[in-house]
N, CA, C and O atoms as a MOPAC input file, in Angstrom:
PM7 MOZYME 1SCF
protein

 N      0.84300 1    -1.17100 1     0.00000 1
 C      0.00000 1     0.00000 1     0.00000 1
 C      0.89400 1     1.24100 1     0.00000 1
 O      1.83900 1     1.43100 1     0.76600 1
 N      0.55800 1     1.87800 1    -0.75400 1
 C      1.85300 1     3.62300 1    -1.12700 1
 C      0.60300 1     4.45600 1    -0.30100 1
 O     -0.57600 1     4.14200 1    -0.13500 1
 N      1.45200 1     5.76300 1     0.18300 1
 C      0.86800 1     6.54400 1     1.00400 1
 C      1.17100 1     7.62100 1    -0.21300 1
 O      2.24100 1     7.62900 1    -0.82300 1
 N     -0.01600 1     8.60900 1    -0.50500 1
 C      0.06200 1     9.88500 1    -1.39900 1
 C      0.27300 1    11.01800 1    -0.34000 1
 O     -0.35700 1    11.12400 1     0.71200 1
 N      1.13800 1    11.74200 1    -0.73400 1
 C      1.06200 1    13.09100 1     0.03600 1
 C      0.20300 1    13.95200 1    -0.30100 1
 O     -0.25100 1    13.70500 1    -1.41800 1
 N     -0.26900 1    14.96000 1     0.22800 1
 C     -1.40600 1    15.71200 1    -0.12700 1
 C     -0.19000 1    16.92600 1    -0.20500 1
 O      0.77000 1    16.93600 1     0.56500 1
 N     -0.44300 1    18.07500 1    -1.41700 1
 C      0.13500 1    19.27600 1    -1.80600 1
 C     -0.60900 1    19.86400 1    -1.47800 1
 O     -1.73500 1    19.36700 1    -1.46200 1
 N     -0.43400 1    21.21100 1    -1.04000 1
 C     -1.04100 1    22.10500 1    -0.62200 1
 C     -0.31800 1    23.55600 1    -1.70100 1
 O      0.62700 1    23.77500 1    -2.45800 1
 N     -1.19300 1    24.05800 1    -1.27300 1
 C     -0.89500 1    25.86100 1    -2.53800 1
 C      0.00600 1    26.57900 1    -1.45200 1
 O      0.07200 1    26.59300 1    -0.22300 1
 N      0.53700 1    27.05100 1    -2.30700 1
 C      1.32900 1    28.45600 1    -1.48100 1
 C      0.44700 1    29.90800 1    -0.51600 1
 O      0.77900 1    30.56300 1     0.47200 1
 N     -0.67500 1    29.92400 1    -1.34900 1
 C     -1.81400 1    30.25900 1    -0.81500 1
 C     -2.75900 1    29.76000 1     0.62200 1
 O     -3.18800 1    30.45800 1     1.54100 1
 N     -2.83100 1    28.83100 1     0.47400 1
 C     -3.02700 1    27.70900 1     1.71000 1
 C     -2.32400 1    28.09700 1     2.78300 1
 O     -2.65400 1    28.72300 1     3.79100 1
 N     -0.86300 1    27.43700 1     2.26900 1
 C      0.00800 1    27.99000 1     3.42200 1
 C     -0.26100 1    29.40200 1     4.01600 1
 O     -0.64000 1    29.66200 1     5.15800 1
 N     -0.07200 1    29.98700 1     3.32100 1
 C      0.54000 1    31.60100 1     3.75700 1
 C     -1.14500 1    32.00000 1     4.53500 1
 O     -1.07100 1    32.77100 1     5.49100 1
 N     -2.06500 1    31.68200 1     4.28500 1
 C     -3.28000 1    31.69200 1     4.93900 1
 C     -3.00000 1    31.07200 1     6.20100 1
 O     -3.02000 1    31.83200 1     7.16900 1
 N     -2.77800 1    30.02600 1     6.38300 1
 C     -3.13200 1    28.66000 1     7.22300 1
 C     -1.74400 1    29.53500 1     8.62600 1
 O     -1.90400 1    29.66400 1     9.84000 1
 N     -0.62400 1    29.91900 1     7.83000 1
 C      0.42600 1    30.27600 1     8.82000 1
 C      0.59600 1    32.02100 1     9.32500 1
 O      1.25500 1    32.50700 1    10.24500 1
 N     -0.46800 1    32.79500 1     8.09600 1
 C     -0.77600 1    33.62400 1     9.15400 1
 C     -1.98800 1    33.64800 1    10.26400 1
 O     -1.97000 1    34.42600 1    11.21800 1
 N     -3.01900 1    32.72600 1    10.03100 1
 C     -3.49500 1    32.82100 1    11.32500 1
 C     -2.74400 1    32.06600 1    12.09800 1
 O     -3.22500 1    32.19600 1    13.22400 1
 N     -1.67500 1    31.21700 1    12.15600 1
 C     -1.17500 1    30.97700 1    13.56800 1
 C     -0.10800 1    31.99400 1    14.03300 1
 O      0.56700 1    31.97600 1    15.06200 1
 N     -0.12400 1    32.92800 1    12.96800 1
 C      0.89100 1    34.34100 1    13.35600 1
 C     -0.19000 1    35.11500 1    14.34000 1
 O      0.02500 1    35.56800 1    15.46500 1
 N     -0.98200 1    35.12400 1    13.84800 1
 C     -2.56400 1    36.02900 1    14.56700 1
 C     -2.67400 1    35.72100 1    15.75800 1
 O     -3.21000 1    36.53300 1    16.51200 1
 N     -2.12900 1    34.27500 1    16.34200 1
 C     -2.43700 1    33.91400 1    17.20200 1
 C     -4.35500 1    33.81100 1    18.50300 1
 O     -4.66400 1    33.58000 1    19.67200 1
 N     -5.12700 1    34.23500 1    16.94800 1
 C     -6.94100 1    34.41200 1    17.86600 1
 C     -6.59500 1    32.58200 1    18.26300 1
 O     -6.63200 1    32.23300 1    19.44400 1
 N     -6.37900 1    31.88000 1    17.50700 1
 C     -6.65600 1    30.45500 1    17.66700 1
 C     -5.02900 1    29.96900 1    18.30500 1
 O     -3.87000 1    30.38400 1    18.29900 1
 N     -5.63800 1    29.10200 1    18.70200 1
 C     -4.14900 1    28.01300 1    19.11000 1
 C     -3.32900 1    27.11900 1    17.54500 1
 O     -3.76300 1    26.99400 1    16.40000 1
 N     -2.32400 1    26.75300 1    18.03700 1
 C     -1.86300 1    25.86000 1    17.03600 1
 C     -2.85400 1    24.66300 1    16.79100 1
 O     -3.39700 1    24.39800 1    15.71800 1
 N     -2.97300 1    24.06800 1    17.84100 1
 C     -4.80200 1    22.41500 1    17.84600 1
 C     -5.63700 1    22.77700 1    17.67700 1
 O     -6.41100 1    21.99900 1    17.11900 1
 N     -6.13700 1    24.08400 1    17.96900 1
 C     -7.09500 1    24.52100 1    16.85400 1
 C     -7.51100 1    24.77100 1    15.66700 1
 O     -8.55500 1    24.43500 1    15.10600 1
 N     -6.28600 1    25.62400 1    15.17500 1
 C     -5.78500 1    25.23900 1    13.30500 1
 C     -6.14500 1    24.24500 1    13.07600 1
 O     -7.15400 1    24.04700 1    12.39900 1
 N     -5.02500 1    22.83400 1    13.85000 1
 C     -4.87200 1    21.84600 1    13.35400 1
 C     -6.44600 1    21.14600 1    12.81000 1
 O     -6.78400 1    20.98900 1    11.63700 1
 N     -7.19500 1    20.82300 1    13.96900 1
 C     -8.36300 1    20.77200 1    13.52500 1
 C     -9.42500 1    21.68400 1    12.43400 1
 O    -10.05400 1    21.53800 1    11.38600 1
 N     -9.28500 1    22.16200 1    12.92700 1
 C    -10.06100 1    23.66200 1    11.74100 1
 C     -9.50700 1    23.17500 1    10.52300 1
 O    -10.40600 1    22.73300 1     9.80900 1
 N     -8.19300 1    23.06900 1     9.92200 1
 C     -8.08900 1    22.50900 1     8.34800 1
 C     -7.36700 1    21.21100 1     8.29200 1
 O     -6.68400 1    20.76600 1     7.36900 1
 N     -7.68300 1    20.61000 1     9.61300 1
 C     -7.19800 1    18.94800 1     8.57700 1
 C     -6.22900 1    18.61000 1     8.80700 1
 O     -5.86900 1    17.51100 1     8.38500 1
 N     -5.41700 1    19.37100 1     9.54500 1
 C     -3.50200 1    18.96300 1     9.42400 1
 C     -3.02900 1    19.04800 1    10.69400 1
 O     -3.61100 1    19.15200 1    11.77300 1
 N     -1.66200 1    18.97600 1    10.34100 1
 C     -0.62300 1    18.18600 1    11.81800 1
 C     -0.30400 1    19.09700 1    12.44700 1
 O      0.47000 1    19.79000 1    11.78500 1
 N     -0.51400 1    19.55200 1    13.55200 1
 C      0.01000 1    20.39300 1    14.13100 1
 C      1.49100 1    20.99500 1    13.66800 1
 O      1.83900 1    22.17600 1    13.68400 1
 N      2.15700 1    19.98800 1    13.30700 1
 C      3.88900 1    20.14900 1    12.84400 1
 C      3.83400 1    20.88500 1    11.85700 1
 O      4.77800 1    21.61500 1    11.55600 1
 N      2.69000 1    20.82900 1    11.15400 1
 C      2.82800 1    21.13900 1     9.49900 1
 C      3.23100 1    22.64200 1     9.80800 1
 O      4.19900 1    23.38900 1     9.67200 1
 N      1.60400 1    22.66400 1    10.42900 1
 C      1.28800 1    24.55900 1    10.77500 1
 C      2.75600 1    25.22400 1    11.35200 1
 O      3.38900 1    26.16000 1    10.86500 1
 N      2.96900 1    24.67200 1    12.17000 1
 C      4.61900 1    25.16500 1    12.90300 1
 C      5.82500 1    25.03300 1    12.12900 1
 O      6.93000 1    25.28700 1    12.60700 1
 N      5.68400 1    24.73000 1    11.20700 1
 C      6.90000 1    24.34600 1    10.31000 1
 C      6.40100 1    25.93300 1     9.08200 1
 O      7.37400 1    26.65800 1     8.87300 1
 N      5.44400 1    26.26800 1     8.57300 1
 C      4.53100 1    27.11500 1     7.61800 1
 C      5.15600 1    28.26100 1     8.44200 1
 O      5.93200 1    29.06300 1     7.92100 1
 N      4.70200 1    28.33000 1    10.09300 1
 C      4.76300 1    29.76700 1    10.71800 1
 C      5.70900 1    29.78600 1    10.53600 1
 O      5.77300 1    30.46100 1     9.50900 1
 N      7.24700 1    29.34300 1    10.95200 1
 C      8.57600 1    29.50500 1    10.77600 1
 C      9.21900 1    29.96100 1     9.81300 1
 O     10.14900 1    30.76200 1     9.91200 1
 N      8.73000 1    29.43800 1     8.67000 1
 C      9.15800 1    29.72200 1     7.12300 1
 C      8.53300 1    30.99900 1     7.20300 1
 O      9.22700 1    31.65900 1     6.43000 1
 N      7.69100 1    31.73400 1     7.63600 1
 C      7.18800 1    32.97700 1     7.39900 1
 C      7.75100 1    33.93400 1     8.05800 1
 O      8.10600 1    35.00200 1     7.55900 1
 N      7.90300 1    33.51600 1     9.56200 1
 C      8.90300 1    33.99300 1     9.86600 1
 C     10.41500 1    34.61300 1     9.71800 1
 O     10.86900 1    35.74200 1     9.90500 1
 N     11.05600 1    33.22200 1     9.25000 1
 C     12.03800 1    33.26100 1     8.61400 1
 C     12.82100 1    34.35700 1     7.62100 1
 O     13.97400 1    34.78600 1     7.61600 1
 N     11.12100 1    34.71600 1     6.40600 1
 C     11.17800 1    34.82300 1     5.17400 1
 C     10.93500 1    36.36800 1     5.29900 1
 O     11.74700 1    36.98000 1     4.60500 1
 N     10.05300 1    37.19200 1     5.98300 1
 C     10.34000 1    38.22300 1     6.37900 1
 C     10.81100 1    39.26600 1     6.18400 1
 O     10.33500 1    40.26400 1     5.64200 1
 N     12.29400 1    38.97800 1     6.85600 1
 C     13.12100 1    40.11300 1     6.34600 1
 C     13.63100 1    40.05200 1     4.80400 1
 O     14.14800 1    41.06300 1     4.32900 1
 N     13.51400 1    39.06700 1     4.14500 1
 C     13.66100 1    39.57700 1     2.88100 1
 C     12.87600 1    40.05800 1     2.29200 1
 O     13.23800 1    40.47800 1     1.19300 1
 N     11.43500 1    40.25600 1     2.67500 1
 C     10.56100 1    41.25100 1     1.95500 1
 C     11.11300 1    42.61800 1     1.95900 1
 O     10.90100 1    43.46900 1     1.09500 1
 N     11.77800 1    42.73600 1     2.92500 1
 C     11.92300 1    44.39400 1     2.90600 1
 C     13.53200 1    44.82100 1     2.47600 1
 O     14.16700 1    45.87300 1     2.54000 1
 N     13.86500 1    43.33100 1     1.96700 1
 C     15.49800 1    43.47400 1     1.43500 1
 C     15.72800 1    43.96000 1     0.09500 1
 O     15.02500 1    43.53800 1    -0.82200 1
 N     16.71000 1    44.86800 1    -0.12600 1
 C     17.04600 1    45.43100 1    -1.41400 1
 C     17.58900 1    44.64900 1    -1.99300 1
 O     17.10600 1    44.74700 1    -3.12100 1
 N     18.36100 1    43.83000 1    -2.00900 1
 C     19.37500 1    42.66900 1    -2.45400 1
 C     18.67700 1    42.00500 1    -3.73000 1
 O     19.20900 1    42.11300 1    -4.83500 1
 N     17.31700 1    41.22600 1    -3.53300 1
 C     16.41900 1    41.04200 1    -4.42300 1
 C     17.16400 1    41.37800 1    -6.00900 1
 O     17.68900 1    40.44400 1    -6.61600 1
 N     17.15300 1    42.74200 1    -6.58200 1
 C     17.35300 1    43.45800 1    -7.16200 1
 C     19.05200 1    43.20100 1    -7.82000 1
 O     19.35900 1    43.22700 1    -9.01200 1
 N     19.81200 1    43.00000 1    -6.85700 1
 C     21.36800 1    42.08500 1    -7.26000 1
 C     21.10300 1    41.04300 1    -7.79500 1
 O     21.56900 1    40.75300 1    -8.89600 1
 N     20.13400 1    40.10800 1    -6.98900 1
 C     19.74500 1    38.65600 1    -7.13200 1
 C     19.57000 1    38.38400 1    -8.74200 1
 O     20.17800 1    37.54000 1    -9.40100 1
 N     18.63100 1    39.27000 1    -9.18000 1
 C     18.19500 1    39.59100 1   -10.11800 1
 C     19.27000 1    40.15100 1   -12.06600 1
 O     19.00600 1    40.07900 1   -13.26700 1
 N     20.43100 1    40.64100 1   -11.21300 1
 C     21.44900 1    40.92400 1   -11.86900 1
 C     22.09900 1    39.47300 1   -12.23900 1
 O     22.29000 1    39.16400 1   -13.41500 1
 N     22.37500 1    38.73800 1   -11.32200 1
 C     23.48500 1    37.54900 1   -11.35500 1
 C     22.15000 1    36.40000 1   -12.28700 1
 O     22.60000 1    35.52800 1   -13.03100 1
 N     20.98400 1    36.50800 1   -12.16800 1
 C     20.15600 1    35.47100 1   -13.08100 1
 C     20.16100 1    36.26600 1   -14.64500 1
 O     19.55200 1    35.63500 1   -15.50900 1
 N     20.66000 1    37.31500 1   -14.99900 1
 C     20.38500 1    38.03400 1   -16.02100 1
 C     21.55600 1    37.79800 1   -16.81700 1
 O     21.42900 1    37.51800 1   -18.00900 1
 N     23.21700 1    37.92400 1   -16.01700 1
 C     24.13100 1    36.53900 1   -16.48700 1
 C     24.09200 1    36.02300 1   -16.81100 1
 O     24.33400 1    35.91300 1   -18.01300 1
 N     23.58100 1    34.75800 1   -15.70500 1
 C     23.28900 1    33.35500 1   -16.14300 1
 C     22.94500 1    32.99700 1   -17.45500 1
 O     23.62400 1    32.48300 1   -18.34300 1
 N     21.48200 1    33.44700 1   -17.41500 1
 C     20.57900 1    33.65600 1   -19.02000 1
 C     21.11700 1    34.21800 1   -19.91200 1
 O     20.41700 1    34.03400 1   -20.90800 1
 N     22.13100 1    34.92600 1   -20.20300 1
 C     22.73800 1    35.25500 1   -20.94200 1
 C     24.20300 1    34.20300 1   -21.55400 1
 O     24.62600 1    34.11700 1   -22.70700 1
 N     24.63500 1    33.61000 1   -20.47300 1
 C     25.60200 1    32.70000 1   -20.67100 1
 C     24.95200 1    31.14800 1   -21.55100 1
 O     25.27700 1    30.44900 1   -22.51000 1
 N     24.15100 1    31.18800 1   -20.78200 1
 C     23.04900 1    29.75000 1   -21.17600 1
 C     22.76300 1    29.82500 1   -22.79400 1
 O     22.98400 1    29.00100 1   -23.68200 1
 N     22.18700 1    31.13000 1   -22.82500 1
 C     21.79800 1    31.70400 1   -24.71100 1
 C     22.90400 1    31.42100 1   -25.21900 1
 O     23.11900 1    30.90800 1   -26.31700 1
 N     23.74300 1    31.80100 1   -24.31000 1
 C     25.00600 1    31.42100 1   -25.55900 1
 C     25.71400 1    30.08700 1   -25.92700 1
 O     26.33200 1    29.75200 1   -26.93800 1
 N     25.38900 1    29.37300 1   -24.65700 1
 C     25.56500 1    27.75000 1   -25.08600 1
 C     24.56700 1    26.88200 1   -25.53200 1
 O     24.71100 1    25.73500 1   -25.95500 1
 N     23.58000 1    27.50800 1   -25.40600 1
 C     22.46600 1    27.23400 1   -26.89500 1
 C     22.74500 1    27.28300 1   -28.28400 1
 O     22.66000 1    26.56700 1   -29.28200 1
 N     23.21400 1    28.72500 1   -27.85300 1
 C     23.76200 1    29.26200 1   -29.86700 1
 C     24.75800 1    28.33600 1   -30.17700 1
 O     24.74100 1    27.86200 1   -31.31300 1
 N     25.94100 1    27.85500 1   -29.10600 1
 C     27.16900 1    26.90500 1   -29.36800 1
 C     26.76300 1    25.59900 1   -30.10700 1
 O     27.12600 1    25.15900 1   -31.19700 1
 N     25.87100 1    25.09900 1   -29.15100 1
 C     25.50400 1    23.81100 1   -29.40000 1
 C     24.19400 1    23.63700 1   -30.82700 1
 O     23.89400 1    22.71500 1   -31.58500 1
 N     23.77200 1    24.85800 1   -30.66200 1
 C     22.54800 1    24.62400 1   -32.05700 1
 C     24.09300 1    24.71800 1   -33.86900 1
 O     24.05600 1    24.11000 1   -34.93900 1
 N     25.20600 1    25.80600 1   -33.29300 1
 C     26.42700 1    25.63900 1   -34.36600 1
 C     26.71900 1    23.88800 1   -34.97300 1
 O     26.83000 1    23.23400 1   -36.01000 1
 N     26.73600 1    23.74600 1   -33.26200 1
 C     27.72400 1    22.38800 1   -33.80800 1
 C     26.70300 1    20.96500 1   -33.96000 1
 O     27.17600 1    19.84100 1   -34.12500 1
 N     25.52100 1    21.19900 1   -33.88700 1
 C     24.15100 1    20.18900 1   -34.29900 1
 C     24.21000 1    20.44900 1   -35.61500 1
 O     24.37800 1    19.49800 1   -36.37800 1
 N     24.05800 1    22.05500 1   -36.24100 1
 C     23.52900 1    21.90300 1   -37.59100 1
 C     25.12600 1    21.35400 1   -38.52800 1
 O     25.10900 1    20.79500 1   -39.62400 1
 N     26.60100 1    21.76600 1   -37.59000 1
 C     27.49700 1    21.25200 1   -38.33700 1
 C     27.74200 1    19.69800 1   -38.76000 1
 O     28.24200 1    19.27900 1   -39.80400 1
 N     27.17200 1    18.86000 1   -37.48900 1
 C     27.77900 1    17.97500 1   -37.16700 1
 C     26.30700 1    17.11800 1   -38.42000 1
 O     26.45100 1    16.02500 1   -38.96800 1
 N     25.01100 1    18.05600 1   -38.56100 1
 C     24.06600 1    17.00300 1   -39.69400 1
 C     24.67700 1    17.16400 1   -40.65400 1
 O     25.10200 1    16.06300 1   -41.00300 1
 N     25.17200 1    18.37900 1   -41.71800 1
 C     25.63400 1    18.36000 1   -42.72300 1
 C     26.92800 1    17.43400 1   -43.18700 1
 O     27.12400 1    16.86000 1   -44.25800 1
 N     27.81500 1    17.50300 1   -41.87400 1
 C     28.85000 1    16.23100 1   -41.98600 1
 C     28.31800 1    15.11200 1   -42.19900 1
 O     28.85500 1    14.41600 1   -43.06000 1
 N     27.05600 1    14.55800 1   -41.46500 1
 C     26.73600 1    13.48700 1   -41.61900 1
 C     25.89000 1    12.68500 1   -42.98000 1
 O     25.84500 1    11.53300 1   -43.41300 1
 N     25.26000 1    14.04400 1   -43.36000 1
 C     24.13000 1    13.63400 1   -44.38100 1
 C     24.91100 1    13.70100 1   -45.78200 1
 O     24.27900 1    13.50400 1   -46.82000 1
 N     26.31300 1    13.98500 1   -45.81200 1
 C     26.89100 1    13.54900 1   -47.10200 1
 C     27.04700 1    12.45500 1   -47.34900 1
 O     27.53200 1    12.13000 1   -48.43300 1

């Protein structure tokens, strides 16, 4: 017998772990109220916690620089490799 995990939305979460930020309800109250493990919810609040201060971080914006690289490096080993595909059919199809 396989056990399925149940996925949940990012939405879900961020709902589900700010009311245990709200603190009106308990954590066993959540738990009951939607279905889940107490652990889950406490594991959700943490990550929100956690996550926080990078909302209000400028860095983002660097982050953003070094993926603009990347993608740029990548295009170009696309262009490399689409060179040496169309070289390597014409070698072949003689």
């Amino acid at each position: 017998m396989t056990k399925t995990r149940k996925r949940y939305s990012a939405a879900f979460k961020a709902k589900v772990a700010l009311e245990a930020l709200q603190g009106e309800q308990t954590i066993a109250e959540l738990a009951s109220k939607h279905g889940l493990h107490p652990n889950l919810i406490t594991n959700w609040k943490r990550q929100v916690v956690e996550g926080l201060p990078g909302l209000f971080d400028s860095k983002p914006a660097e982050a953003d620089k070094g993926r603009e690289a990347e993608i740029k490096e990548l295009h170009a080993k696309i262009g490399q490799l689409v060179v040496e595909r169309d070289f390597l059919a014409k070698a072949f199809g003689r």
